[in-house]
TORFIDREN-74983 format. One line per field, with one value per atom (N, C-alpha, C): residue number from 1; atom name; x, y, z. Coordinates in steps of 0.02 Angstrom, whole numbers, plus 32768, in hexadecimal, padded with zeros to 4 digits. Example, Ala and Ser with C-alpha at 12.3 -4.5 7.8 and 13.67 -1.06 7.14 Angstrom:
// TORFIDREN-74983
loke: 1 1 1 2 2 2
zavo: N CA C N CA C
east: 8294 8267 8294 8282 82AC 8285
north: 7EE4 7F1F 7F5B 7F90 7FCB 8002
up: 8186 8186 8186 8162 8165 818A
END
This chain:
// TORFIDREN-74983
loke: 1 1 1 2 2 2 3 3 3 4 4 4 5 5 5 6 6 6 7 7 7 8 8 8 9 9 9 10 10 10 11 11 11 12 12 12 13 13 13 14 14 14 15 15 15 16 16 16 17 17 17 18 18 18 19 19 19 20 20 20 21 21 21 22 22 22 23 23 23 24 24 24 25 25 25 26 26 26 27 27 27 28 28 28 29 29 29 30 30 30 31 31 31 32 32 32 33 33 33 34 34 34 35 35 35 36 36 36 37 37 37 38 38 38 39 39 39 40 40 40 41 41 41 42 42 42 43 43 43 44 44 44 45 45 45 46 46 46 47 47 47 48 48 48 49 49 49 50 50 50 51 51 51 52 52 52 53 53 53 54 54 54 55 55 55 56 56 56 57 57 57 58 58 58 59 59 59 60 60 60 61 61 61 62 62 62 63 63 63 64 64 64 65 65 65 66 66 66 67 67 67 68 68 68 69 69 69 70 70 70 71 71 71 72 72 72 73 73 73 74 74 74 75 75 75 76 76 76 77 77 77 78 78 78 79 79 79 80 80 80 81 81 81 82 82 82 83 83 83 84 84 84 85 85 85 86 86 86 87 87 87 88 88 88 89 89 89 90 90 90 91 91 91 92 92 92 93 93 93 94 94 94 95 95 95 96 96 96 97 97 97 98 98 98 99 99 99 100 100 100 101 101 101 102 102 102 103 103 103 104 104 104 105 105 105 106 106 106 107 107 107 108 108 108 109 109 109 110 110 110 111 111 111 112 112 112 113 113 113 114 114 114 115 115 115 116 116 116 117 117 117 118 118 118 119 119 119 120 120 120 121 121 121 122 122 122 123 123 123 124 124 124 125 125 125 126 126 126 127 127 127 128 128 128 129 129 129 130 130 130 131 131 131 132 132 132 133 133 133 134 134 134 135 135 135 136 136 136 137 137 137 138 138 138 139 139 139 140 140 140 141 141 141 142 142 142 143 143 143 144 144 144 145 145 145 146 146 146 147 147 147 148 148 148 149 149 149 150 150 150 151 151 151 152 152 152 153 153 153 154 154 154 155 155 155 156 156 156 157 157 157 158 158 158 159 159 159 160 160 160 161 161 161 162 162 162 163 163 163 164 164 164 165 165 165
zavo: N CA C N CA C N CA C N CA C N CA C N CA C N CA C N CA C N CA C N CA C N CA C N CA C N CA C N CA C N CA C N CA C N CA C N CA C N CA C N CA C N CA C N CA C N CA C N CA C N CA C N CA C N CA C N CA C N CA C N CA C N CA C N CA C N CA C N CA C N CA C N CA C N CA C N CA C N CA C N CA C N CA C N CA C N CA C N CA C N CA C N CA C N CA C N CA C N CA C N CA C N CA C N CA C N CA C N CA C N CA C N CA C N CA C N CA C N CA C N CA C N CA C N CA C N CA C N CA C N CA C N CA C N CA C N CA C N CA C N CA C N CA C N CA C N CA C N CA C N CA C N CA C N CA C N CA C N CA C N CA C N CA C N CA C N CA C N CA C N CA C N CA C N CA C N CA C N CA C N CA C N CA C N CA C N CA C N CA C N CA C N CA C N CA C N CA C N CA C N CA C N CA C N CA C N CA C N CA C N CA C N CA C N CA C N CA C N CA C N CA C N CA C N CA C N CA C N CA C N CA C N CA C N CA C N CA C N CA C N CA C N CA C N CA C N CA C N CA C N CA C N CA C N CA C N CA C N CA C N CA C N CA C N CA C N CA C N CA C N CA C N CA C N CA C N CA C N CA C N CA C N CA C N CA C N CA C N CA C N CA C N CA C N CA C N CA C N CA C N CA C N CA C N CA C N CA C N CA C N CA C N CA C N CA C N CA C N CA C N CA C N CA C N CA C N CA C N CA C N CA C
east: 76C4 76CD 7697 7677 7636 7665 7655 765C 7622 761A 75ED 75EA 75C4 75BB 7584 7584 754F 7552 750E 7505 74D9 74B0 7477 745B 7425 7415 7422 7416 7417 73E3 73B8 736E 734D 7358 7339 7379 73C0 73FA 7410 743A 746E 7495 74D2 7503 752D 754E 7578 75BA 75DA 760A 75FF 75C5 75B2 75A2 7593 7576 75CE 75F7 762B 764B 7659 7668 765B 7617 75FA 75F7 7617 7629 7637 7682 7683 765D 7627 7607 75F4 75DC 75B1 757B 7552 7512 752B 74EF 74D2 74AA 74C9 7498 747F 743B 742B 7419 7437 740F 73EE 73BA 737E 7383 7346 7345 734B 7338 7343 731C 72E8 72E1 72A1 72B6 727D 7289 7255 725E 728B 7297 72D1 7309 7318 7371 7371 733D 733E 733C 7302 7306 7345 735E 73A5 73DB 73F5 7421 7406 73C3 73BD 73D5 73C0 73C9 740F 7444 749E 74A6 747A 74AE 7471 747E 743D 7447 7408 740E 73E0 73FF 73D9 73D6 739A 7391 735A 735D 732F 7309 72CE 72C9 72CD 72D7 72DA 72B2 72AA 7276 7256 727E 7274 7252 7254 7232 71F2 71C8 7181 7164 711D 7110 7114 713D 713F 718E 71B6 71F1 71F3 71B5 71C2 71A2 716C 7159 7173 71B8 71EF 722C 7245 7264 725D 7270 724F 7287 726D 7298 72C5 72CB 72E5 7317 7353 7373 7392 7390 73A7 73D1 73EE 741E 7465 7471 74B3 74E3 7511 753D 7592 7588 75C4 75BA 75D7 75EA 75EE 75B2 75A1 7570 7546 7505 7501 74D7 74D5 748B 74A1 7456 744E 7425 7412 73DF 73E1 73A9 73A6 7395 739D 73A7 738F 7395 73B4 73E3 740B 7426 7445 7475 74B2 74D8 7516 7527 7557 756D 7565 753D 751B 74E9 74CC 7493 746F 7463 7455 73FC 73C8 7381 738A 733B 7325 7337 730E 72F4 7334 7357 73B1 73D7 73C7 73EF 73C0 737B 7368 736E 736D 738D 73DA 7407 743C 7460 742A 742C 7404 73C7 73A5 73DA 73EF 740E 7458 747C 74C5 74F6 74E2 7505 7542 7569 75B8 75D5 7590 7595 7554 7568 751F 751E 74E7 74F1 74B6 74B2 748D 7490 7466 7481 7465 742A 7403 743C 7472 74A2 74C5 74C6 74E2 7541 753F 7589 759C 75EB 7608 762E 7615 763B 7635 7683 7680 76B1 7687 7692 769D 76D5 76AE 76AB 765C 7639 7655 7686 7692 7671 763A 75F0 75E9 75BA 7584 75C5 75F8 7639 7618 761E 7601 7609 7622 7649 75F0 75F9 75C5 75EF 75AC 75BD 758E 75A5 7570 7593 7575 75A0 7588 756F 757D 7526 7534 74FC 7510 74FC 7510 74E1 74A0 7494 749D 7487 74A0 745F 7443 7414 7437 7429 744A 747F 7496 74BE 74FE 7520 7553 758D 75CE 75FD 761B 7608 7607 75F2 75E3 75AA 75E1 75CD 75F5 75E1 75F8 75D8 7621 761A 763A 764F 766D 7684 76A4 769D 76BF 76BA 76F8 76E7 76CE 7693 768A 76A3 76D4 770E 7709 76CB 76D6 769E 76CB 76A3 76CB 76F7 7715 76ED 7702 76E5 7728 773E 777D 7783 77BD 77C6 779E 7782 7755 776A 7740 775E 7722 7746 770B 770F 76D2 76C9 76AD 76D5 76B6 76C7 7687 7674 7668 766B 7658 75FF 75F1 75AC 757F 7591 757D 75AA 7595 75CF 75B0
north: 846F 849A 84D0 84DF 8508 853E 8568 85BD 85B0 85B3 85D8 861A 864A 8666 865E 8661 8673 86A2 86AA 86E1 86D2 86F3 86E1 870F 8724 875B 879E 87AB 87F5 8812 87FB 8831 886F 8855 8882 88B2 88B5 88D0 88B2 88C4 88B8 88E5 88E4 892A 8900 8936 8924 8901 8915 88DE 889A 887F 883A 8829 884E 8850 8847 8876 8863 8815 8813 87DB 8795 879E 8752 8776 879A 8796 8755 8740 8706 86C0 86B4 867C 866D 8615 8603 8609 8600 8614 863B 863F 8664 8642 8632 8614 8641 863F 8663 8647 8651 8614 862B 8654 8669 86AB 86DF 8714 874B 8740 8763 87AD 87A5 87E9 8810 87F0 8814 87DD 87E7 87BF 87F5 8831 884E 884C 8823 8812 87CA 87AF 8768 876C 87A5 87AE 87CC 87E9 8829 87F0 87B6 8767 8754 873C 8721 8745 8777 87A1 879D 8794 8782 8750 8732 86D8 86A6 866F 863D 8634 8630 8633 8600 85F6 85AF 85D3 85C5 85F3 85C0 85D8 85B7 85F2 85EF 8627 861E 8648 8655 8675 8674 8681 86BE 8705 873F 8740 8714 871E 871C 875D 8752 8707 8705 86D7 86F6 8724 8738 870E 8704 86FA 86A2 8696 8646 862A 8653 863C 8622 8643 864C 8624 8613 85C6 85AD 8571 8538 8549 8522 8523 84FC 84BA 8490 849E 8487 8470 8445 8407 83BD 83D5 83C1 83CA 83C0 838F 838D 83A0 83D8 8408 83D7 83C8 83B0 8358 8353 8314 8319 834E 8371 8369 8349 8357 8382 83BA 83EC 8406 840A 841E 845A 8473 84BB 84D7 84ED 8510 854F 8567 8596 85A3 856F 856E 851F 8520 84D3 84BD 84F8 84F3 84CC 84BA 84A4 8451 8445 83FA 83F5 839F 83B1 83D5 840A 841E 8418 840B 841D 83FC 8412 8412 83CF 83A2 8362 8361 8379 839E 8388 83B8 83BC 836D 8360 8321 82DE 82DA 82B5 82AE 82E0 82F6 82EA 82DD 82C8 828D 826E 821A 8217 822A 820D 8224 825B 8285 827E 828F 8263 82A1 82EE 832C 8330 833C 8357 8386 83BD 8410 8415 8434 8444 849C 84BE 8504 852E 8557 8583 85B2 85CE 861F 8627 865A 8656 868A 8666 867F 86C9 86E7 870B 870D 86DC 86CA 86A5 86B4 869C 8656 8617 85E0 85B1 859B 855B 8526 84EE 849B 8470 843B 83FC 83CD 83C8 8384 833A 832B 82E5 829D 82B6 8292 8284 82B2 82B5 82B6 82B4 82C4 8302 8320 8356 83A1 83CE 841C 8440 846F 8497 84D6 8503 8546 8582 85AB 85D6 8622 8644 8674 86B0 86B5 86F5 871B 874D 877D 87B2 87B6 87F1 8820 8834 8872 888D 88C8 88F7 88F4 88C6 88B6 887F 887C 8846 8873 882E 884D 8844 8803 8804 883E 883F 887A 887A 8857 8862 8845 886C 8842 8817 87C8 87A6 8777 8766 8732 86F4 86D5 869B 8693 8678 8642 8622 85D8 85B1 8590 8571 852A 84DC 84C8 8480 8463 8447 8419 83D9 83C4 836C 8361 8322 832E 8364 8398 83B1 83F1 8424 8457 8474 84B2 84D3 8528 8541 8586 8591 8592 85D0 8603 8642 8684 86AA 86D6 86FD 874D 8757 87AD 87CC 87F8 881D 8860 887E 88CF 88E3 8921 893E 893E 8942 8929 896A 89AF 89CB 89F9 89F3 8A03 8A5B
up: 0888 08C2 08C0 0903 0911 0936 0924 095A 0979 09CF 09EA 0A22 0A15 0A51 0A6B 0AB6 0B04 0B13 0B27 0B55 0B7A 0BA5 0BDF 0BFB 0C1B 0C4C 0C35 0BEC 0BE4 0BEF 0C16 0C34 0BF4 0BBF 0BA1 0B70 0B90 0B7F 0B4F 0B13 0AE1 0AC5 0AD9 0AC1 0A7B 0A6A 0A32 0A4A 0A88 0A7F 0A6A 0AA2 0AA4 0A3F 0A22 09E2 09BA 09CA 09C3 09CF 0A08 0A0B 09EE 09D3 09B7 096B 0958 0916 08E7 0902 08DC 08F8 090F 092D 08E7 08F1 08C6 08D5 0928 094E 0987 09AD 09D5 0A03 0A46 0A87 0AB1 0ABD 0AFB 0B28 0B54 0BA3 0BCD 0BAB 0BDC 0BF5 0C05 0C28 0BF9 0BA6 0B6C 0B6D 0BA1 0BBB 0B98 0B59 0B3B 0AEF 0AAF 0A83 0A46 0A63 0A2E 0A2E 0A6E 0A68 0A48 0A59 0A2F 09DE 09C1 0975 096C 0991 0970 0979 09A7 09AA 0956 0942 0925 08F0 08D6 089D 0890 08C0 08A4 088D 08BF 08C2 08C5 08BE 08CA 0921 093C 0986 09B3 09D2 09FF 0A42 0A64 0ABC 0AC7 0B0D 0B43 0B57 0B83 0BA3 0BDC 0C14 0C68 0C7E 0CC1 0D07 0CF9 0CC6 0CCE 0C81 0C56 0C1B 0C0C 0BDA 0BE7 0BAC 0BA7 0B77 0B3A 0B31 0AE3 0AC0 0AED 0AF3 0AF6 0B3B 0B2B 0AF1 0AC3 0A94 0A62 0A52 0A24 0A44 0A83 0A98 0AD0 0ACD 0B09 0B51 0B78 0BC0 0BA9 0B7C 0B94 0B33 0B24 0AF5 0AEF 0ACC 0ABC 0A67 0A5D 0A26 0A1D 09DB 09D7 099D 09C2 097F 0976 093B 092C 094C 0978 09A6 09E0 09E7 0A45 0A55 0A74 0A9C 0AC4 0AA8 0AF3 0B0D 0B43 0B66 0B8F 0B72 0B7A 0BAB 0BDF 0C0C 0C28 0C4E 0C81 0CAA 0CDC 0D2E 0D2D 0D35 0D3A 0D6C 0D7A 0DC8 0DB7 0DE4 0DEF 0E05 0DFD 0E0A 0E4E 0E5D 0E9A 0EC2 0E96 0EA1 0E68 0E34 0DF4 0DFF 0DE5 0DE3 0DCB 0DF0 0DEB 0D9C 0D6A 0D2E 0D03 0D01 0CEB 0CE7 0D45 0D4F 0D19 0D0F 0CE7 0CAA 0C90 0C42 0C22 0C68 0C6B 0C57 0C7F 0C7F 0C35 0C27 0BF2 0BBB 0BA5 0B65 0B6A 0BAE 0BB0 0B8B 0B96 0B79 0B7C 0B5B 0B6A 0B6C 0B64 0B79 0B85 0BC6 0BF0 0BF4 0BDE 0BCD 0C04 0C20 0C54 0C73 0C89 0C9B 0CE8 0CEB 0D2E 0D65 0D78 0D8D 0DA7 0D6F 0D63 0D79 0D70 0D94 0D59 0D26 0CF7 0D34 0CF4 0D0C 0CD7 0CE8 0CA9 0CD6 0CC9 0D11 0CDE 0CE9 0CEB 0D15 0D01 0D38 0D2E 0D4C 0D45 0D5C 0D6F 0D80 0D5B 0D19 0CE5 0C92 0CA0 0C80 0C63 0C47 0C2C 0C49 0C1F 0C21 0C29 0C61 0C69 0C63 0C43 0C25 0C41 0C64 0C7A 0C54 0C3B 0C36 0C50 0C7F 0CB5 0C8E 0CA4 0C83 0C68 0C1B 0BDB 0C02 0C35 0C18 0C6C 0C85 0CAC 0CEA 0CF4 0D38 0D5D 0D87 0DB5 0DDB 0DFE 0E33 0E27 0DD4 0DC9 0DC5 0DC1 0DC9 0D85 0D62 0D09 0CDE 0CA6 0C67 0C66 0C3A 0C1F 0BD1 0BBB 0B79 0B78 0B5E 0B55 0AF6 0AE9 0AAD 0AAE 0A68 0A68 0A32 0A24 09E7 09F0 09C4 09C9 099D 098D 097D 0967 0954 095B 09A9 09C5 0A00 0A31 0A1E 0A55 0A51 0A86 0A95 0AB5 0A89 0A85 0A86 0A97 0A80 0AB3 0AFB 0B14 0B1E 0B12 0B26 0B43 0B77 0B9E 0B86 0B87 0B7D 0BB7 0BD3 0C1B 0C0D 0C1B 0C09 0C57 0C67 0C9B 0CA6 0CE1 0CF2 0CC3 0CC3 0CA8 0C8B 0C3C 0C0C 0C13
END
């Protein structure tokens, strides 16, 4: 069994709740928009951490991770991006990676809107978890966790902070 926490879209932001909260994780996902490369070293420095980068990240940030994540934790394939979109709309890109890799957690941010689906298309649980930091137009930070189980994916729980603490 894996602890994970998400997060996404902290523009450069990282408070201590969110730091709180992924206390007991085994990692650390970021799905893009890390803002800057010191919220990515200060993720890494807790926990071992896997991220993508997004639209708003400079090349210091994509240097250090890719757009795209292929990987499998436990008895999960999951796939990791930024701009993914939704069932039925989801990027050419996404939908090919789908078919080729065959994920059973699909992870992304971009959004700023907390959502967790499943696509009974692609079978596979998509995970957005809103945006940890305080730009955007969302109406609260959010982060995500959960357990990987085997092949299951269990326990989610949401963390929602006020937009500005």
């Amino acid at each position: 069994m894996v602890n994970i926490g998400v997060l996404s879209d902290t523009h450069g932001y990282l408070d201590d709740a969110v730091m709180r909260f992924f206390e007991n994780c085994d990692e650390i996902w970021h799905a893009g928009d890390a803002g800057s490369t010191d919220v990515l070293d200060t993720l890494a420095a807790i926990k071992p951490l896997r991220g993508v980068y997004g639209n708003i990240d400079d090349w210091d940030v994509r240097r250090m991770v890719p757009e795209f994540l292929e990987f499998t934790i436990e008895e999960v394939p999951v796939l990791m991006t930024h701009i993914g979109f939704y069932s039925g709309r989801y990027i050419p890109e996404v939908v090919r990676r789908f078919r080729a890799f065959q994920p059973k957690l699909f992870v992304c941010g971009h959004s700023h809107i907390l959502k967790v689906k499943y696509d009974h298309d692609f079978k596979l649980l998509q995970v957005n978890p809103g945006a940890a930091g305080k730009s955007g137009y969302q109406q609260f930070r959010t982060a995500v966790r959960f357990q990987i189980n085997g092949d299951r994916i269990e326990e989610l729980e949401v963390l929602e902070l006020p937009l500005h603490p």
